[in-house]
FIVEXFI-507109 format. One record per residue (C-alpha): residue number from 0; x negated, y negated, z negated. Coordinates in Angstrom, 1 decimal. Example, Ala and Ser with C-alpha at 12.3 -4.5 7.8 and 13.67 -1.06 7.14 Angstrom:
2
(0; (-12.3; 4.5; -7.8));
(1; (-13.7; 1.1; -7.1));
// end
This chain:
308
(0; (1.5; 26.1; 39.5));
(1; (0.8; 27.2; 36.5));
(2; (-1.3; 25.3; 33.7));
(3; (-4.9; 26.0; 33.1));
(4; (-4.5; 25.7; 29.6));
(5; (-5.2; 28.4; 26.7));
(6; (-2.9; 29.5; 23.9));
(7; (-2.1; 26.2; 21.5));
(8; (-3.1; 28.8; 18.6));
(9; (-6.9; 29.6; 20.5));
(10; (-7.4; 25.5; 20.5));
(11; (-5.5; 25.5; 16.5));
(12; (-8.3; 28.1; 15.3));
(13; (-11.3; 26.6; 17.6));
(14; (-10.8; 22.8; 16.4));
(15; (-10.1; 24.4; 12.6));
(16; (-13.4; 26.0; 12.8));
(17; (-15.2; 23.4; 14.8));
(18; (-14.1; 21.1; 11.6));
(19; (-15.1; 23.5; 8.8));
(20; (-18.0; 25.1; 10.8));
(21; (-17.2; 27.7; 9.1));
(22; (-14.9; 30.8; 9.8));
(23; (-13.6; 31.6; 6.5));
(24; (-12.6; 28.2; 5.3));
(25; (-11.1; 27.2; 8.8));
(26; (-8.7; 30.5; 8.1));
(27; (-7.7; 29.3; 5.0));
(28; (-6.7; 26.0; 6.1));
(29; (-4.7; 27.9; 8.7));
(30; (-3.2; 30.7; 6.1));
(31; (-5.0; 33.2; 8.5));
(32; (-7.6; 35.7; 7.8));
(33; (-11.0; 35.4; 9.2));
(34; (-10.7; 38.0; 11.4));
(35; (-7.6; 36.8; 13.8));
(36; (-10.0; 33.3; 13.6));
(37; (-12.6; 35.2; 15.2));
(38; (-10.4; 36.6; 17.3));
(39; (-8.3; 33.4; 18.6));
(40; (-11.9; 31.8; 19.2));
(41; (-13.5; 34.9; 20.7));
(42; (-10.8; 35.4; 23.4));
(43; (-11.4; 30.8; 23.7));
(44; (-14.4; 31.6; 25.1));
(45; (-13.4; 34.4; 27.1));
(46; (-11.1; 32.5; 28.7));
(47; (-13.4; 29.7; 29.3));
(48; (-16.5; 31.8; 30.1));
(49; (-18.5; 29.0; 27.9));
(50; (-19.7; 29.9; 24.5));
(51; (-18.5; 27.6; 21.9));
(52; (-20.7; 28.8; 18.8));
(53; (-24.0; 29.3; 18.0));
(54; (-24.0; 32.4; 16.2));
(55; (-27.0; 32.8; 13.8));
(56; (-26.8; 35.5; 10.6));
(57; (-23.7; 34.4; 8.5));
(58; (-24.2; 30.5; 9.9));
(59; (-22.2; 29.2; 13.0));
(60; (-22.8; 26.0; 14.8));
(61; (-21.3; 24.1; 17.8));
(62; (-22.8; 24.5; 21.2));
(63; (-23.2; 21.2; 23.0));
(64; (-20.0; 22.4; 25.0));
(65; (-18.6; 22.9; 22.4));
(66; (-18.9; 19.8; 20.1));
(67; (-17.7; 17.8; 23.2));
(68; (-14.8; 20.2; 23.7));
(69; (-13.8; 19.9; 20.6));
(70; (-14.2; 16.6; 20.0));
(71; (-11.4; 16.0; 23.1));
(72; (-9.6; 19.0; 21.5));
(73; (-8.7; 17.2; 18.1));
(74; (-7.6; 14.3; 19.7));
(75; (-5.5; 16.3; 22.0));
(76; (-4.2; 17.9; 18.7));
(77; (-3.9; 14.8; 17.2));
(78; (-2.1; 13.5; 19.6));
(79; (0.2; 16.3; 20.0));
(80; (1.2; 16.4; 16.6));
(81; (2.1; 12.6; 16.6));
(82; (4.6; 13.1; 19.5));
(83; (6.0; 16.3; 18.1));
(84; (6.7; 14.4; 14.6));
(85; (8.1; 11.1; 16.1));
(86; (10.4; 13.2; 18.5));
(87; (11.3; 15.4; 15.2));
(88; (12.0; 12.5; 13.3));
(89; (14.0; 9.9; 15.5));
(90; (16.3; 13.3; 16.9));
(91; (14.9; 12.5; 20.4));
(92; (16.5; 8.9; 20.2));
(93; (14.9; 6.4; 22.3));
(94; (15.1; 3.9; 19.3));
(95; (11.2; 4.0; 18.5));
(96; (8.2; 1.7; 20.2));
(97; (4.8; 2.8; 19.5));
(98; (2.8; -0.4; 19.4));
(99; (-1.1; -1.0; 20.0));
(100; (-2.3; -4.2; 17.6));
(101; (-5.8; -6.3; 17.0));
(102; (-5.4; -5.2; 13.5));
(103; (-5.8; -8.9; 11.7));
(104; (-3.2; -9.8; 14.3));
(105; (-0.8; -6.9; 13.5));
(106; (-1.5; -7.7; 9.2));
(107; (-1.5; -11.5; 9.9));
(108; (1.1; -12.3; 12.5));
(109; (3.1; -9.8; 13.1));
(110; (3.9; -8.1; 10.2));
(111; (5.0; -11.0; 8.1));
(112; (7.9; -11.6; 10.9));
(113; (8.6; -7.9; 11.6));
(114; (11.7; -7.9; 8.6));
(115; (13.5; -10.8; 11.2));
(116; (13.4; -8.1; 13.8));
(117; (14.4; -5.2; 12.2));
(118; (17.6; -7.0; 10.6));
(119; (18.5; -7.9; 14.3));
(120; (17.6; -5.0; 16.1));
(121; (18.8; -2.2; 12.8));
(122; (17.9; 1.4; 14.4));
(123; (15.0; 0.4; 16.4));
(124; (11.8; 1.9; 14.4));
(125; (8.6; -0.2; 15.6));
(126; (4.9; 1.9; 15.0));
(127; (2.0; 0.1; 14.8));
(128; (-1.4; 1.5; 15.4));
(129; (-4.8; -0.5; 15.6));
(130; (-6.4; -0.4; 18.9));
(131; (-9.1; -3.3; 19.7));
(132; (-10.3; -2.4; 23.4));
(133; (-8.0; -2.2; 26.5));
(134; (-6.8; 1.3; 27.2));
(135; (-5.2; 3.3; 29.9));
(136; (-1.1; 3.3; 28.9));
(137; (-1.0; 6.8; 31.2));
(138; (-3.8; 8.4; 28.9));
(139; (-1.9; 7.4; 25.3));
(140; (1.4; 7.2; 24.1));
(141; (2.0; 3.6; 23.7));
(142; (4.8; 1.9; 25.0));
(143; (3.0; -1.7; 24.8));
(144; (-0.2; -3.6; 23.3));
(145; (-1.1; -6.6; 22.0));
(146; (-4.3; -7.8; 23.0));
(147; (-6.9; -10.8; 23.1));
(148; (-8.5; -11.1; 26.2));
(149; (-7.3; -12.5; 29.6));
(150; (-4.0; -11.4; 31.2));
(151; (-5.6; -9.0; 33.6));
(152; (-5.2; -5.5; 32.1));
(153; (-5.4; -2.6; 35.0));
(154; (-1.5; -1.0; 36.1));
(155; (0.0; -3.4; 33.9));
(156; (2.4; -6.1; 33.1));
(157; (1.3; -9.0; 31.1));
(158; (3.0; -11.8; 28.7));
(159; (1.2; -14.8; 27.5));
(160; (2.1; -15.0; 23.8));
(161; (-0.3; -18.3; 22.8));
(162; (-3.5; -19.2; 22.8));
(163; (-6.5; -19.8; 20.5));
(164; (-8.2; -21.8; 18.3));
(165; (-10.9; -21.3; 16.1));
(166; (-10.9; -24.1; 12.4));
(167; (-13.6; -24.1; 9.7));
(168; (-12.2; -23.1; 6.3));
(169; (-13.5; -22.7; 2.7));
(170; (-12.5; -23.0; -0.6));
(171; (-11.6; -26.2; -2.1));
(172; (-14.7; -25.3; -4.7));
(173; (-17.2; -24.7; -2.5));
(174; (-16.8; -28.2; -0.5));
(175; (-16.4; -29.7; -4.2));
(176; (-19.7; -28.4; -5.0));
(177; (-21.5; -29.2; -1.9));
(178; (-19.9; -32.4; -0.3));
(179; (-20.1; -32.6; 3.8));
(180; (-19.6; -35.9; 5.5));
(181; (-20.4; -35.0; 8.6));
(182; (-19.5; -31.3; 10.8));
(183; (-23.8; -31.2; 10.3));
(184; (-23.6; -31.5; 7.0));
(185; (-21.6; -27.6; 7.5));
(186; (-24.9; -26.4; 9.0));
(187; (-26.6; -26.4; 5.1));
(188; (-23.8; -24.2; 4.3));
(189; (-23.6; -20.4; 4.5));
(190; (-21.9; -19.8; 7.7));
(191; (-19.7; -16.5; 8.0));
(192; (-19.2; -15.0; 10.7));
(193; (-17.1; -12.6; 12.7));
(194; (-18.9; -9.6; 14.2));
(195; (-17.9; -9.8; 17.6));
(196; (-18.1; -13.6; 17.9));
(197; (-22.0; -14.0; 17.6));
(198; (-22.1; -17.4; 19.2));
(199; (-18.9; -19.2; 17.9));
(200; (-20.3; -21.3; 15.3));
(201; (-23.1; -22.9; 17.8));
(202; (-19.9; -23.5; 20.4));
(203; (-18.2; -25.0; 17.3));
(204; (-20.9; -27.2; 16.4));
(205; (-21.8; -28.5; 19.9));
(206; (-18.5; -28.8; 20.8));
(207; (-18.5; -31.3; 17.5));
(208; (-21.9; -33.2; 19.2));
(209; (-23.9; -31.2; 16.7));
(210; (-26.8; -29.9; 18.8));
(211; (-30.1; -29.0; 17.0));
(212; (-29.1; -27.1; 14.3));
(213; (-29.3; -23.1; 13.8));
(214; (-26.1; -21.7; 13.4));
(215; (-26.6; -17.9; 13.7));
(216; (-27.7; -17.1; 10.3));
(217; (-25.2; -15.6; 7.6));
(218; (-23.3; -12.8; 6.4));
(219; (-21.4; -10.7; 9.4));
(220; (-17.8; -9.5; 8.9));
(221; (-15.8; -6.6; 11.1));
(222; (-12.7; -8.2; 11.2));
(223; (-11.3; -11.9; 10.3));
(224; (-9.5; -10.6; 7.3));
(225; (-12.4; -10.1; 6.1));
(226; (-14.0; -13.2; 6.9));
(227; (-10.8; -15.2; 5.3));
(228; (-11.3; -13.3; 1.8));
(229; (-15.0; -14.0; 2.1));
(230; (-14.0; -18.1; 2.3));
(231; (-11.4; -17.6; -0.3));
(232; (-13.9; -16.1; -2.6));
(233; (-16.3; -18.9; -1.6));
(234; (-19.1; -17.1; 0.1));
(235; (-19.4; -19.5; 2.7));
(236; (-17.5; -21.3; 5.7));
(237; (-15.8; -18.8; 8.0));
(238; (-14.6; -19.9; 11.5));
(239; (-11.6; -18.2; 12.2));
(240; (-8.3; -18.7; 14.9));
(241; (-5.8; -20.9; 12.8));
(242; (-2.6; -19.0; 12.5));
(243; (-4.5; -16.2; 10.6));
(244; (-5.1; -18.1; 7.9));
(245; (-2.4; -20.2; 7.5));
(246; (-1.4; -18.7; 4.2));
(247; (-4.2; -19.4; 2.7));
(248; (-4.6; -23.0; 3.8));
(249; (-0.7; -23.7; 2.8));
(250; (-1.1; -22.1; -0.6));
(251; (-4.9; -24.5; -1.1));
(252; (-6.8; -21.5; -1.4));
(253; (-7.9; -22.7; 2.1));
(254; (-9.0; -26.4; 3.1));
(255; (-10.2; -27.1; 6.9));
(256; (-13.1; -29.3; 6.1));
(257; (-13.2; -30.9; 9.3));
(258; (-10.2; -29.9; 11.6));
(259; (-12.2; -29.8; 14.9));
(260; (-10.8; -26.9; 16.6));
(261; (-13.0; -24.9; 19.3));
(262; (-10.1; -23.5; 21.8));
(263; (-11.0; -20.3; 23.6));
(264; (-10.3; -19.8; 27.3));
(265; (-8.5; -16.3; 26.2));
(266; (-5.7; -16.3; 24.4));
(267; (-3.0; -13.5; 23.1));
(268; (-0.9; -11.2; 25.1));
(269; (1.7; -8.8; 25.0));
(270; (1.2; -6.0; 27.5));
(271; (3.3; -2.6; 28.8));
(272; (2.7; 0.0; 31.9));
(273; (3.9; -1.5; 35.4));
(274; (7.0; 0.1; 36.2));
(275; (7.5; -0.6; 32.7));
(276; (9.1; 1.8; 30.5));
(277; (12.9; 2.4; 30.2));
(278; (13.3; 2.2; 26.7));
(279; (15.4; -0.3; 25.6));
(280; (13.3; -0.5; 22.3));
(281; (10.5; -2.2; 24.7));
(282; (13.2; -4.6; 25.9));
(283; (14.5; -5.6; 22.8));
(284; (10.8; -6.3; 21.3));
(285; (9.5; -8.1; 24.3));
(286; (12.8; -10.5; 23.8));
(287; (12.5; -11.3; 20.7));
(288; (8.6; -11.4; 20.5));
(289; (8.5; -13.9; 23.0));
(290; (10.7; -16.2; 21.7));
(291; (8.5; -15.8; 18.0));
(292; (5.7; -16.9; 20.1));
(293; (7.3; -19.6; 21.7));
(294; (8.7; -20.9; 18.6));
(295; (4.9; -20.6; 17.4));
(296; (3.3; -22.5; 19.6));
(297; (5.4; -25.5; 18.9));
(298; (5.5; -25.0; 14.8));
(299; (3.8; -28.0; 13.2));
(300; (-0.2; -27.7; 11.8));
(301; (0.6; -26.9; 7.5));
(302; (0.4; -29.2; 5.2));
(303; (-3.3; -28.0; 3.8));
(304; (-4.9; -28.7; 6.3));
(305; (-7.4; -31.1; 5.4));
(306; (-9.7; -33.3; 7.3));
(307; (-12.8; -35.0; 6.4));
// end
């Protein structure tokens, strides 16, 4: 059967204006004039008997159709463009894995050990793209995902990589300038914290036999790189998983004040569609991605770590 789908140069002009809400200026980022815009957007809405615009005097704005069409349009487009490129790029050969990351994880981790898999695996190109939330592999164009959760993802196969735990750090002059004994003694402290973890420092401190203290006061970061430049630049104590800041604690712009660790009941995983994909770049990766996690998981603690 034949696609219900309009003209890919109706859907360029209708996102273009949609952007710009404005006709002229969306023809002009499309070297067009303003009246085969009109035109391409015109017979849009023809096709799709729902009016797109709001059309008042010289002013144009979306429709509520039309700001959630073309909100789904752009990333359609957007999407699109990325294939078109990748495919234009590699010559069509299957040599190329488009990787979803945690983002700290992806700058942390994996990046730092990515040079040891390109000199083993030479051709193979490896993409990396944020994405924090479980997603739906048919509805995006990743071959894989890393994720933090549990195992379960929905129509998909899943590798345990390692799990987690979660250290206090700060800098050597903070802890210099306000001694701590005791893991309470943390509590007088300003405690950063990680957005999406609101009650990790009260599991920290209970977990330490610390029970009647208030840990849910200080500053809020988005992601843990941030929190480990706040403790570098001594803002406070952040609670973060080890491995991401083993840099810092190995160089001493890190110390682990008291090295109680609060493990997590989710861990780290590597994920692809079930049937998984043919691609021998997936193959290759999960291989030698596995066996980086493995040797991981048995490395020693580093030498900066620092207990009270």
């Amino acid at each position: 059967m034949r696609r219900r789908i309009p003209s890919i140069e109706a859907l360029v002009a209708f996102e273009a204006a949609a952007r710009h809400l404005n006709f002229t200026r969306a023809a002009d980022s499309l070297s067009l004039t303003q009246s085969a815009v009109c035109k391409q957007i015109a017979a849009l809405e023809d096709y799709l008997g729902v009016p797109l615009f709001n059309r008042i005097k010289k002013r144009i704005s979306l429709t509520e159709a039309g700001a959630v069409y073309a909100k789904r349009i752009s990333e359609d487009l957007d999407r699109l463009e990325r294939n078109t490129v990748s495919l234009m790029s590699h010559r069509g050969e299957r040599n190329v894995l488009e990787l979803a990351v945690i983002p700290t994880f992806g700058s942390r981790w994996l990046i730092p050990r990515l040079a040891q898999f390109h000199a083993a695996n030479q051709g193979i190109t490896v993409n990396l793209t944020t994405r924090s939330d479980p997603f739906v592999f048919t509805e995006t164009s990743f071959d894989a995902a890393i994720h933090f959760g549990s195992p379960a993802w929905p129509g998909a196969i899943s590798h345990p990589l390692f799990g987690e735990e979660m250290i206090p750090v700060c800098s050597p002059e903070l802890l210099a300038a306000h001694p701590c004994r005791a893991p309470r003694d943390l509590a007088d402290l300003p405690l950063l914290h990680q957005s999406n973890r609101h009650a990790a420092w009260q599991r920290w401190f209970l977990a330490a036999g610390v029970k009647d203290v208030d840990a849910m006061g200080g500053p809020r970061f988005d992601l843990f790189s941030m929190l480990v430049e706040a403790a570098c630049a001594g803002l406070g104590v952040a609670l973060v998983p080890r491995f991401l800041a083993l840099s810092e604690l190995e160089s001493g712009q890190l110390i682990i004040p008291f090295d109680r660790p609060l493990r997590s009941e989710m861990g780290y995983h590597l994920v692809y569609p079930d049937p998984p994909s043919t691609n021998p770049a997936l193959r290759r990766f999960t291989e030698w991605l596995l066996a980086e996690a493995a040797a991981y998981r048995g490395a020693p603690k580093p030498a900066a770590d620092r207990t009270k």
